[in-house]
N, C-alpha and C positions, 0 to 999 in steps of 0.2 A: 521435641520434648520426649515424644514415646520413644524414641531411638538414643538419648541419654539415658534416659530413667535405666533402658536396656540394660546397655554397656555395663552402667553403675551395678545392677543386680548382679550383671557377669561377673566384673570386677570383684567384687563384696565376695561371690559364691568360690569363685576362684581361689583368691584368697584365703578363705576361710578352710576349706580344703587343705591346702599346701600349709597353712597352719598347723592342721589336723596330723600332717604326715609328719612334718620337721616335728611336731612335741614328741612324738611316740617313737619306739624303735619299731622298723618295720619286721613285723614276722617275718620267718623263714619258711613259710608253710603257701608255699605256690597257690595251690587251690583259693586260699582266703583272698591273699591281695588280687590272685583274678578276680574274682567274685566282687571285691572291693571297687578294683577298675573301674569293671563295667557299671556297677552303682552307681558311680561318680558321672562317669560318661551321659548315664543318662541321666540322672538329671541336672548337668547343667543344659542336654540339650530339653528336656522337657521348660527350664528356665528360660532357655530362647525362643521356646514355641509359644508359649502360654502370651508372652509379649510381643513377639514380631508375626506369630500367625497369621492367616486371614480370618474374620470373621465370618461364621454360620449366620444362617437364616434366625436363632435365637439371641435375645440379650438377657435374659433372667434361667437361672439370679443374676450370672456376670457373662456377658462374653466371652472373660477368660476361662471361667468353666470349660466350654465348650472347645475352644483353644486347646486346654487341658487334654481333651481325650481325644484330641484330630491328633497330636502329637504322641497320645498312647497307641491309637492305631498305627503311627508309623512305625513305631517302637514293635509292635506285636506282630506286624508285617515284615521286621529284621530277623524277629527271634524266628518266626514259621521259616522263612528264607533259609537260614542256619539250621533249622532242625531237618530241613528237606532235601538239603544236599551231605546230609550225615547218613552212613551207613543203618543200617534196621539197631543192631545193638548197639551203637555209638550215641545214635538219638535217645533209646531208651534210657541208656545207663546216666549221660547227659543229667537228664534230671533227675540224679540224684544231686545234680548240685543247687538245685531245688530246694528239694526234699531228701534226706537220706532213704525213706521211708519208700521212694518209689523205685520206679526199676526191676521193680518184684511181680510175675506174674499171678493176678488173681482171677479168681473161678467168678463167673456171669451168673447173678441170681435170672433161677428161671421163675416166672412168674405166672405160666399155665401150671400145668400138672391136673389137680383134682378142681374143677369148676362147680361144683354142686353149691348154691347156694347157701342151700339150708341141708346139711351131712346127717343124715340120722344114724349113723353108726359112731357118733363121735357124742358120747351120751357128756360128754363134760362141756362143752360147749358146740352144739351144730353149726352155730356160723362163723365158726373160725376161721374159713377160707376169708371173708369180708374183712375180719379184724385182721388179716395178714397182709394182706393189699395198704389197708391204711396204715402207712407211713408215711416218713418226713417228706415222701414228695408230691402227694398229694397237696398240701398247701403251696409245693413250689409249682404243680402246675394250675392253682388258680390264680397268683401271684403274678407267674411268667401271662397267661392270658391277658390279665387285665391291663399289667403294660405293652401287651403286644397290640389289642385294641385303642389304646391310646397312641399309639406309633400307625395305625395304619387307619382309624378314625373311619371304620367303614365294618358294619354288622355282616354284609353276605361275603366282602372279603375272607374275616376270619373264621367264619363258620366254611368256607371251602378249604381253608387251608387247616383246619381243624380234625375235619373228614378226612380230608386226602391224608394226614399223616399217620390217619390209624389207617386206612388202604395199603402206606407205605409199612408199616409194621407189621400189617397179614401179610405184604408178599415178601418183605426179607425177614421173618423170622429163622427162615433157616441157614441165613448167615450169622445173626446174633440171635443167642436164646434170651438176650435181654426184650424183645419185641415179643414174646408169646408169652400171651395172656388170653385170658380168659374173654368169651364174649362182652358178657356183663360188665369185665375191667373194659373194655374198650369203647361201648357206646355208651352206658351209665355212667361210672364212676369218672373215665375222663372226656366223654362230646359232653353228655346232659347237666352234669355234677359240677367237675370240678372249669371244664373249658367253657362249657355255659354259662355259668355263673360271675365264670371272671369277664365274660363277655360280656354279660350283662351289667354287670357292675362298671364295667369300662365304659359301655354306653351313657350309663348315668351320668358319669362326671362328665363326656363329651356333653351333653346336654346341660350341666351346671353350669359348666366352662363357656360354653357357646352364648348361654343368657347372662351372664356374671357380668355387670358393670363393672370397667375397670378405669378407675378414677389413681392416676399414681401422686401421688401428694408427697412432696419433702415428708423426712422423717421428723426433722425437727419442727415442723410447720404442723404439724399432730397435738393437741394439747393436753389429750391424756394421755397414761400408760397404758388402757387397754386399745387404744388406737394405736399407739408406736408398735405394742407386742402383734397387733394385728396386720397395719404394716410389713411386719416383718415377716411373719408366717407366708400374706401375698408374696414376695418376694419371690417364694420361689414357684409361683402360678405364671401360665405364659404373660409377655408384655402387653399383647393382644388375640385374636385367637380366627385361623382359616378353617372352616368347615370342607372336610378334603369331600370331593364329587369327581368321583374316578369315571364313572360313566363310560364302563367299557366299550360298550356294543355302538358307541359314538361313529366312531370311527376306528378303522383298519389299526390305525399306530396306536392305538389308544390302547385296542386290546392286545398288542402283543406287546405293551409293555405292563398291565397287568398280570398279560402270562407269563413275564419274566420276571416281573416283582414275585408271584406266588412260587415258579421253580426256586429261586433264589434263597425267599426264606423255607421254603422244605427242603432246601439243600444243606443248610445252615440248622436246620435242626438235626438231620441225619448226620454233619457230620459231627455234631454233641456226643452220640453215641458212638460211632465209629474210632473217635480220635481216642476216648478214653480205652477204647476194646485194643487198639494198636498201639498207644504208648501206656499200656498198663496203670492205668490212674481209675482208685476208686471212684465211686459215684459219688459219694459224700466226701472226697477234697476240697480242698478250699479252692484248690485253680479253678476245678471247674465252675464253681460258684464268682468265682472273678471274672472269668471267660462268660457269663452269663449278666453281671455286673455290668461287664464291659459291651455285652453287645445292646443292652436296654439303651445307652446313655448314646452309641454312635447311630445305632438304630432311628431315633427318634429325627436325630438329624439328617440320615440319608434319606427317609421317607420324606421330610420334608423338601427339602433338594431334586427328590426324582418328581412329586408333584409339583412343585416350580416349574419345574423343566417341560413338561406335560402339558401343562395349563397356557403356558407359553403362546404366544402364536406363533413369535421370532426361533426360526428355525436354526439359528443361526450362534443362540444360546448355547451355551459350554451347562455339562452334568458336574452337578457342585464335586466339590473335593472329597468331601464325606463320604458320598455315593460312592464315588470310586476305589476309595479303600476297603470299604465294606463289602463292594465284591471282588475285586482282588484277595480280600484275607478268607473269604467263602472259598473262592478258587484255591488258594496256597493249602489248605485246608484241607480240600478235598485231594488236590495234588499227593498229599505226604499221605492219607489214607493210602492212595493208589499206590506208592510207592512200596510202602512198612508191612503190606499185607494182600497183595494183589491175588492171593488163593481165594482168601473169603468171600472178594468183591466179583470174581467171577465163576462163584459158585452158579450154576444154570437154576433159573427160577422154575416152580412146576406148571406144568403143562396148563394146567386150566388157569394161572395165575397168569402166563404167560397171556392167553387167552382174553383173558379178562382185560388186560393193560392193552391191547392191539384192538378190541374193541372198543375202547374208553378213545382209544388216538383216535379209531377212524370215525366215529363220531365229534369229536371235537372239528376235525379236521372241516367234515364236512358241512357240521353248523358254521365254522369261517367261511367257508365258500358260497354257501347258501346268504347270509347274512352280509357280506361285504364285495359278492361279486353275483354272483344267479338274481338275486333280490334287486342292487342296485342296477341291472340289466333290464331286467324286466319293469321296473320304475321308470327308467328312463324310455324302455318303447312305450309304454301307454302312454306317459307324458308328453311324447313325439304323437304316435296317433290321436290323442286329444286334443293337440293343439293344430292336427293337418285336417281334424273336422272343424274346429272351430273358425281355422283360416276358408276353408271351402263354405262353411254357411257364411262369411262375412264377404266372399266374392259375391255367392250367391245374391245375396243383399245390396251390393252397390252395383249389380250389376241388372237388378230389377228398375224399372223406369219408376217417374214417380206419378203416372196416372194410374198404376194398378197394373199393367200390362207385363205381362213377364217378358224376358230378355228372348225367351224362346217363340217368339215372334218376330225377332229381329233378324232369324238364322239366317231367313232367304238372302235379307241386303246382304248380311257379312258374309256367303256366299258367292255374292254377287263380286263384292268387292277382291275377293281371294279371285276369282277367275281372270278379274281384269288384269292386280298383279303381276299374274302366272302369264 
């Protein structure tokens, strides 16, 4: 039946289409009917994904939702593929078929400069440095936090990857002057303010969520209308709900897939900045706002997917699909950076920056060794020597008579006995 229904949608959309083209005379104007093609293209194949896909780990609101955006991913994973095998000016200019508006190199607001708090030379207003800072992205990064807590359901997670990304904006400021800022921008306004808060607030609703009886009742079977409206609003709350428990330090694969899940997404936030700095796209476009759309919604489901995977016992378990393309489209991602602007990326970092990071590895490094090999070592010799005294007192003991006389009065016979042997 789902494999009719298919066809039928195909049919209908098909149709409808080729309807579209015979009423109209077709412009003369190449660029458009590209542009048109590729519309079409895709979505009749988004119309085949959405119904023949596999399902995610979700079914609210619909299955197909989530269908919906495994099939944008693929989509988004063609277009990165095409931009990356395009020359530096070809990709840029490109999206001008986009936007006409892009394609145009613009200037990197900087965000340090004068740090002073409170300016007393600025008799019209002293804290005007504060009220410069606060802009439209301030609420985007309490926004971005709070759904990023709720994708990865775990408080010292996102407060490492919180930290580390302003670490990552001290050491590459001197490839983009969009990462220099001010102290206070950096550990007030976005760790304490605006990342905390969304943290915090994300925690709340894991806690809602996780207490929240969820009773799913027919709509019709509802007998008022504040119950159907409320029905309906649940709808889009999960079906049911797993409390993620990463529990790094578990074991060995556990944490290096932790350490991959946090490179991953501070890869994918870096390359937020980087892609707009190489393919010349404001801050405040709408792509990038799409491309952040876009990665909430695949997001949610590849975390869920690589914890499946994790939790697992069966080793033997396949990494869901979702997963897979969200780090393939980080990699393609990062790839077209490397390609459109390879000066910036290998500007040499400064010395005590360098410093700092070689410190950080070889500390990490040797808490793993400590913790999953030196530790486990040494646990297991005392566990050996505990158990070679406990086995020696319990010779000891069967090997006592049971009038009281110790064994070591028997030495002479067994002695005796060893000589005849021999």
């Amino acid at each position: 039946f789902r494999r009719a229904h298919t066809l039928t949608v195909l049919f209908i959309l098909t149709c409808a289409l080729g309807y579209v083209t015979l009423l109209e005379e077709t412009p003369q104007d190449t660029a458009y009917n590209t542009k048109r093609g590729i519309v079409a293209s895709i979505l009749v194949f988004l119309c085949f994904g959405v119904t023949q896909a596999k399902d995610g780990p979700f079914s609210r609101p619909h299955p197909a939702y989530w269908r919906f955006w495994l099939c944008v991913s693929v989509v988004y994973e063609l277009f990165l593929i095409f931009i990356l095998f395009q020359t530096v000016q070809d990709g840029r200019q490109f999206l001008k078929y986009i936007d006409p508006h892009l394609g145009v190199p613009l200037p990197e607001r900087d965000y340090g400069g004068n740090c002073l708090i409170y300016d007393p030379g600025n008799g019209t207003d002293p804290f005007h440095n504060i009220w410069d800072k606060l802009d439209g992205f301030v609420p985007a990064h309490f926004f971005g936090w709070y759904l990023k807590t709720l994708m990865i359901r775990d408080w010292w997670m996102c407060m490492i990857i919180s930290v580390m990304f302003e670490f990552l904006e001290y050491s590459l400021e001197h490839q983009l002057p969009n990462f220099s800022e001010c102290w206070w921008d950096h550990w007030i306004m976005d760790v304490i303010l605006c990342n905390g808060l969304g943290i915090y607030c994300g925690m709340k609703t894991l806690s809602w969520l996780s207490l929240k009886t969820y009773k799913w009742q027919g709509l019709w079977n509802i007998p008022t209308y504040k119950g159907k409206m409320k029905r309906i609003v649940f709808q889009f709350t999960p079906y049911s709900w797993v409390k993620f428990e990463w529990k790094p330090a578990s074991s060995l694969r556990r944490w290096l897939a932790v350490c991959g899940i946090i490179f991953v997404f501070l890869l994918a936030e870096l390359n937020t900045f980087y892609l707009k700095f190489v393919l010349w796209m404001p801050p405040e476009h709408y792509l990038v706002l799409l491309r952040l759309v876009f990665f909430v919604n695949v997001g949610g489901v590849a975390m869920r997917e690589i914890y499946d995977f994790m939790d697992d016992p069966k080793f033997h378990k396949k990494l869901g699909q979702q997963a897979w393309l969200v780090a393939a489209i980080t990699a393609t991602e990062f790839l077209i950076v490397v390609k459109y602007d390879p000066y910036t990326l290998t500007l040499s970092l400064p010395f005590y920056i360098t410093q700092c990071w070689i410190l950080g590895i070889i500390l990490v490094l040797t808490w793993t060794a400590w913790r999953f090999f030196i530790r486990d070592i040494t646990l297991r010799y005392k566990e050996i020597r505990r158990q070679k005294q406990e086995h020696r007192h319990e010779k000891d003991k069967c090997l006592s008579n049971g009038d009281g006389h110790s064994a070591l009065l028997d030495e002479p016979n067994g002695n005796k006995l060893r000589e005849r042997k021999l």
